[in-house]
C-alpha positions in Angstrom: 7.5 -31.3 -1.5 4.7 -29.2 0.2 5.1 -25.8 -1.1 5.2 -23.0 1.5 5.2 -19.2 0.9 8.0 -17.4 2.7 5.2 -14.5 3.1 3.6 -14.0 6.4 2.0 -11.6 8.3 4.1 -10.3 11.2 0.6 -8.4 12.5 -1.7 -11.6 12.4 -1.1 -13.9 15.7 -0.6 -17.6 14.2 -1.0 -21.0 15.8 2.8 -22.0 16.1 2.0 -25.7 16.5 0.3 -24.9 12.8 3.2 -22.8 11.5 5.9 -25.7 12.8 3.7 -28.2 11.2 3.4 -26.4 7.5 6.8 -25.8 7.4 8.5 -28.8 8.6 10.2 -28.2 11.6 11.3 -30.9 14.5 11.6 -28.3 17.0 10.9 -24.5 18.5 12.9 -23.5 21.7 12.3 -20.5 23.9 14.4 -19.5 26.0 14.5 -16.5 28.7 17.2 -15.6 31.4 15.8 -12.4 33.8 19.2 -11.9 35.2 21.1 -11.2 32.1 18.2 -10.1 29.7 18.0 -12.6 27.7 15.2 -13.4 25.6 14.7 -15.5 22.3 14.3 -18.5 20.2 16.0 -21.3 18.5 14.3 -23.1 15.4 15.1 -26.5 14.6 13.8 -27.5 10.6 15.4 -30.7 9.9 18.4 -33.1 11.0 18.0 -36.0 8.5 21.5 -35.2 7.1 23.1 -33.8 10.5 22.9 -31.8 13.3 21.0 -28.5 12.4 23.6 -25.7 12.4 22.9 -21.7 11.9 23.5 -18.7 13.2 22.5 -16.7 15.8 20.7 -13.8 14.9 20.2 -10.6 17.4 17.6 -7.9 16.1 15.0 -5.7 17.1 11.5 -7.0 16.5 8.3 -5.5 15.5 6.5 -8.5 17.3 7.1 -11.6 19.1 5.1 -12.9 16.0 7.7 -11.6 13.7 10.7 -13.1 15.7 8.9 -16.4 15.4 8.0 -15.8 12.2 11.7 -15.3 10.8 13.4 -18.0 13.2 11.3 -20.8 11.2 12.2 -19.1 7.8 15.5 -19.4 8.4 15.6 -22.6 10.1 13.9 -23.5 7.3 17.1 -22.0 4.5 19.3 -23.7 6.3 18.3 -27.0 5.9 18.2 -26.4 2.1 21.6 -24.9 2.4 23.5 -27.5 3.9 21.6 -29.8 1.7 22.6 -28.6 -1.9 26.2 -27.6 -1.0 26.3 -31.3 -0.3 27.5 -31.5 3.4 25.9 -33.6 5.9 24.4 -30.8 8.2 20.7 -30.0 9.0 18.9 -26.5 9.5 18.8 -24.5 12.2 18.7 -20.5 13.6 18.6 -19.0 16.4 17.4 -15.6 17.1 18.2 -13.2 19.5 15.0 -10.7 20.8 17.5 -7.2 21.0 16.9 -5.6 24.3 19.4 -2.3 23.9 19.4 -2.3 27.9 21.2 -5.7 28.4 24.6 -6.0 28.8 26.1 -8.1 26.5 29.0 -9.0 27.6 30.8 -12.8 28.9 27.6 -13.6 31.6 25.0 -12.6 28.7 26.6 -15.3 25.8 28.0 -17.9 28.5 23.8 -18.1 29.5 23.3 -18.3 26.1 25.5 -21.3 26.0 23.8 -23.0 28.5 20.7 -23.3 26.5 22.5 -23.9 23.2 24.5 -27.0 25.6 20.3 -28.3 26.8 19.4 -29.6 23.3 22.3 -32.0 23.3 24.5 -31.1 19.9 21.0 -31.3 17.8 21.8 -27.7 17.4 25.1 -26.0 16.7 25.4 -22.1 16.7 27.4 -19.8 14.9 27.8 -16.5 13.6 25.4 -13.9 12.4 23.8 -10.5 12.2 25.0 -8.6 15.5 27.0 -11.5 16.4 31.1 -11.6 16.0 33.6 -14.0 16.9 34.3 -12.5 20.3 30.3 -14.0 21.6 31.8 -17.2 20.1 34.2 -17.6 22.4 32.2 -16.9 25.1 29.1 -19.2 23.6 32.4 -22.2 23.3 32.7 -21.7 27.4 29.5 -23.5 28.0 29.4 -25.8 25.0 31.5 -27.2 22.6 28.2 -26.7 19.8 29.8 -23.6 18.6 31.4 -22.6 15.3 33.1 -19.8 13.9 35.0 -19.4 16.6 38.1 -17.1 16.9 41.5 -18.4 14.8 43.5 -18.8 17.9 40.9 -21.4 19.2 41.2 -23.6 16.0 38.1 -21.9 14.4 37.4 -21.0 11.1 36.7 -17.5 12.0 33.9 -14.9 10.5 32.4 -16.7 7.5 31.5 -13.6 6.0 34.6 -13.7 3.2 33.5 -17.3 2.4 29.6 -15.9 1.6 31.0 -13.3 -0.2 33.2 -15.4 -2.5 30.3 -18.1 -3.3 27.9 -14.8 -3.9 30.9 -13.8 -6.1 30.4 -17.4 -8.0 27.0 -17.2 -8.2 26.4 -13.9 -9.7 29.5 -14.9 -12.5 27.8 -18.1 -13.4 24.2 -15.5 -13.9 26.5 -13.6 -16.3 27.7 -16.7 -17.7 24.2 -17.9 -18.1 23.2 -14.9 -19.8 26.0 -13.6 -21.4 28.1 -16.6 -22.5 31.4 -14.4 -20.7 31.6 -14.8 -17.0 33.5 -11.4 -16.8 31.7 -8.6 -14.5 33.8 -5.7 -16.2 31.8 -2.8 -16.5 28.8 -3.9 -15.0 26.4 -2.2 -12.9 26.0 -3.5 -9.9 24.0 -2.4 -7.0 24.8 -3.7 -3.7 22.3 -3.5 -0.9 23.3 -3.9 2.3 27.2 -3.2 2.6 27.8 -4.6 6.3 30.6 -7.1 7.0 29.4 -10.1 3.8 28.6 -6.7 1.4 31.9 -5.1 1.8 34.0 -8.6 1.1 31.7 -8.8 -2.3 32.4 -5.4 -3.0 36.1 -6.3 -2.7 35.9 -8.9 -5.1 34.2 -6.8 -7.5 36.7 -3.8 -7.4 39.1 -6.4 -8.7 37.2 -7.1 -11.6 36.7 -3.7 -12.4 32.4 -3.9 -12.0 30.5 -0.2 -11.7 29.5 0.0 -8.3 26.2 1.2 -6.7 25.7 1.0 -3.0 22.9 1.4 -0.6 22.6 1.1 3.2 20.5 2.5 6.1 23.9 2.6 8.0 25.8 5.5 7.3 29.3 4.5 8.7 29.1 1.5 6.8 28.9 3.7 3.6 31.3 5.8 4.9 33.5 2.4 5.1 32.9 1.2 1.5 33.1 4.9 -0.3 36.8 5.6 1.3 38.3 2.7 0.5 36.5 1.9 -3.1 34.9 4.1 -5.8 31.3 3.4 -5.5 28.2 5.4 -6.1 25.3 5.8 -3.0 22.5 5.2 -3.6 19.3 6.4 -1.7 17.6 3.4 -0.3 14.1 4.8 -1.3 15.3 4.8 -5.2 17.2 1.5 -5.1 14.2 -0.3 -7.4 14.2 2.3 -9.7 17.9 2.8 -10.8 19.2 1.5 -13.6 21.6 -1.6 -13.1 22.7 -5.1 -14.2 22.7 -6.8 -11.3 21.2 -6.6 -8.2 22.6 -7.8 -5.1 20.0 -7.7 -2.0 22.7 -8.5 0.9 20.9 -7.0 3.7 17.4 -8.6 5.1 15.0 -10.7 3.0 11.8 -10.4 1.0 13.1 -7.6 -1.0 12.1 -9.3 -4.3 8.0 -8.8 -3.9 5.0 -7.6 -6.2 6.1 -4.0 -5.5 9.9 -4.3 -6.4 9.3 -6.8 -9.1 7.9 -4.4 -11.2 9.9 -1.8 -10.7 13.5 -3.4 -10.8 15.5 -2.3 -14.0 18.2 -5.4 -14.0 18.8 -8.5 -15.8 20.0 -10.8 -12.9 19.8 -11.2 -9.1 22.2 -12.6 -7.0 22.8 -11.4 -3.4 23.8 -12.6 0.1 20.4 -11.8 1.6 18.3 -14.9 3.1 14.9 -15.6 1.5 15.3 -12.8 -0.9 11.7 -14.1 -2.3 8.8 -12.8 -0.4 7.0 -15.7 -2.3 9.4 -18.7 -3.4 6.8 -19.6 -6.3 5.3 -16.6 -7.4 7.8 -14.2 -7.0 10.2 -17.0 -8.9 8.1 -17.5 -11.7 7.7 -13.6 -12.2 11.0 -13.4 -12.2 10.8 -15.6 -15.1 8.4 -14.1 -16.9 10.4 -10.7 -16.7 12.9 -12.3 -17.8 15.2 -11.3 -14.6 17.6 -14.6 -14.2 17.5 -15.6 -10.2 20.5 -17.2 -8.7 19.0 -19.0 -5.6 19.9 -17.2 -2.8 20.3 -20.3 -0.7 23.2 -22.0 -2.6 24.8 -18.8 -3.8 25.0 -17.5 0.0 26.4 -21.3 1.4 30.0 -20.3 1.7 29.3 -19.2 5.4 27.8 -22.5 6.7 30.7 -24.2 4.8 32.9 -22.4 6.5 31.8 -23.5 9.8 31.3 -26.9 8.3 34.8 -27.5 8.3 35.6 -26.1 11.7 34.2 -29.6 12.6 36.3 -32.0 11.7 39.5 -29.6 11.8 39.4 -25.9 9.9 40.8 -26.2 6.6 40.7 -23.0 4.1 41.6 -24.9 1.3 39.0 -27.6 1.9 36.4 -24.6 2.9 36.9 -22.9 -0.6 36.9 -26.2 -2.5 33.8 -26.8 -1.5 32.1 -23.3 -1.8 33.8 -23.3 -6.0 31.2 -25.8 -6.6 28.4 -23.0 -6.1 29.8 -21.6 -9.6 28.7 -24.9 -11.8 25.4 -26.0 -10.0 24.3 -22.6 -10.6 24.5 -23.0 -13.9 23.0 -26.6 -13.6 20.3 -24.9 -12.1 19.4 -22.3 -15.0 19.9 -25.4 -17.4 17.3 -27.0 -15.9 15.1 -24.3 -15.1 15.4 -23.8 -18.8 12.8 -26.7 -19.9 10.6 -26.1 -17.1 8.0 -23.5 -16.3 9.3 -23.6 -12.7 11.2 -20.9 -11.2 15.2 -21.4 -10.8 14.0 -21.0 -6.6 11.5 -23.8 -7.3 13.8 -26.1 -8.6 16.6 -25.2 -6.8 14.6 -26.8 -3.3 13.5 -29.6 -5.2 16.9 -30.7 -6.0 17.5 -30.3 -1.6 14.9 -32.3 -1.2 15.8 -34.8 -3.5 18.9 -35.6 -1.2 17.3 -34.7 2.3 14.8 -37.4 1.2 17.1 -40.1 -0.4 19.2 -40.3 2.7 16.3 -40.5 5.0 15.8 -43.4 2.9 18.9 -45.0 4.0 19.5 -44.4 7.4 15.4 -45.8 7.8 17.3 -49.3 7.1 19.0 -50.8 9.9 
């Protein structure tokens, strides 16, 4: 497997034929609608297992290099996190450039719908940041490639709970790992990023009684977390240099760089966040070194695209979870095998995804 950094430079203009090419991807999609104010991108990585599914993404972006830059990237995760969750989905994202002066509302999402219904079911949207069930529905009225659609439409709803829970896994099977007890009792945990995925983990770690540390540029969603559980704030400019356990990165990515690595004062990571590594290799492999265990943000964070997964074929919750409890044991299979190699538990996490992205592209090359 070609090894690509997740690093790039959102102020440096890059040939996109070159980008597609480094990184993998089948397809890039740009779309525009004057009327409604729509403006953005859909990334297509791989479909060798399935249709590429992900989420649609709005946010405000410094360039149009960064927007492209983080469709491919997460195109890119998906494909990974379809693959070692074992379902038979490809990767895809779409992103949303945020123009605060368009309206959106049922004519903004159905026009969205219409390009999601051009590529032909090679791409299938869902939730994600600034996107909620409601632009679902209205996404479904123009094609049937949508998931997470409302409960009352047969949908499996906001995946969000689902992440949460396999984040929940993954950062018991680090304490596992670690500790030989999977218990988070007492431990200090520092949650950044508390929107909608942030504030389900922070339910389930209420329950088990963890000390909680939260950080957020969003003020009401503190607000949301601190009245309804006891957790300590935390200034976001002091968030690498307070003393915890475990640190959770659930907001954006590339929080774990050559600036925080140094700086971070915990013994495992385990978040929600997409490509939480600036650099998948070097940033791993530090990790190592420090001796920071690293639950691979791509399998700990697949309960979402499981979710939808399901939504398919039929939503089932029972089959949903099912599923996203494996993420507790190939965690550990991970650190296990991390354990006899100087690779990072990143590293050989995508190696394992590639491993079955490649051995089924093997079989359905014979005819």
């Amino acid at each position: 497997m070609r090894k690509i950094s997740s690093q790039m430079d959102n102020n440096k203009q890059t040939n996109v034929f070159d980008q597609i090419e480094s990184m993998g991807h089948e397809q890039l999609m740009f779309f525009n609608d004057n009327e409604t104010g729509l403006k953005g991108i859909i990334g297509i990585h791989n479909t060798t297992l399935g249709p590429a599914l992900g989420g649609t993404r709005i946010w405000k972006y410094e360039n149009e290099q960064a927007a492209i830059n983080d469709v491919l990237r997460l195109s890119r995760g998906m494909t990974f996190k379809s693959s070692i969750i074992g379902i038979n989905l490809g990767g895809g994202k779409a992103i949303i450039i945020d123009n605060p002066k368009a309206k959106k509302n049922e004519p903004f999402w159905r026009r969205y719908g219409k390009f999601v219904e051009n590529l032909g079911g090679k791409y299938i949207t869902a939730e994600d940041v600034g996107t909620n069930t409601q632009f679902m529905e209205y996404i479904s009225m123009e094609t049937k490639h949508v998931m997470g659609k409302p409960f009352y439409m047969g949908g499996s709803g906001d995946p969000s709970p689902v992440t949460a829970y396999g984040v929940y896994l993954g950062m018991k099977a680090s304490q596992k790992k670690l500790t030989g007890n999977d218990s988070l009792t007492g431990k200090k945990i520092m949650v950044q990023g508390v929107g909608h995925v942030g504030q389900y983990l922070i339910e389930l770690l209420a329950k088990e009684n963890a000390e909680i540390l939260i950080a957020d540029i969003n003020e009401d969603n503190l607000k949301s977390v601190t009245s309804n559980y006891k957790a300590e704030v935390i200034d976001v400019n002091n968030v690498y240099n307070t003393e915890m356990d475990i640190y959770a990165p659930c907001a954006l990515g590339a929080t774990v760089n050559d600036s925080t690595i140094d700086n971070l004062k915990c013994s495992i990571i385990a978040g929600a966040a997409n490509n939480q590594l600036q650099d998948e290799l070097i940033h791993g492999r530090k990790l190592k070194e420090k001796g920071i265990l690293y639950a691979p943000d791509f399998l700990i964070n697949a309960g979402g695209v499981v979710n939808c997964y399901t939504e398919i074929d039929g939503y089932s919750k029972e089959k949903t979870y099912g599923i996203t409890d494996n993420i507790y044991q190939q965690t550990i299979d991970i650190f296990n095998a991390a354990d006899n190699s100087e690779k990072g538990t990143q590293e050989v996490a995508l190696e394992i995804a590639m491993e079955r992205i490649n051995s089924i592209g093997k079989i359905r090359q014979v005819r």
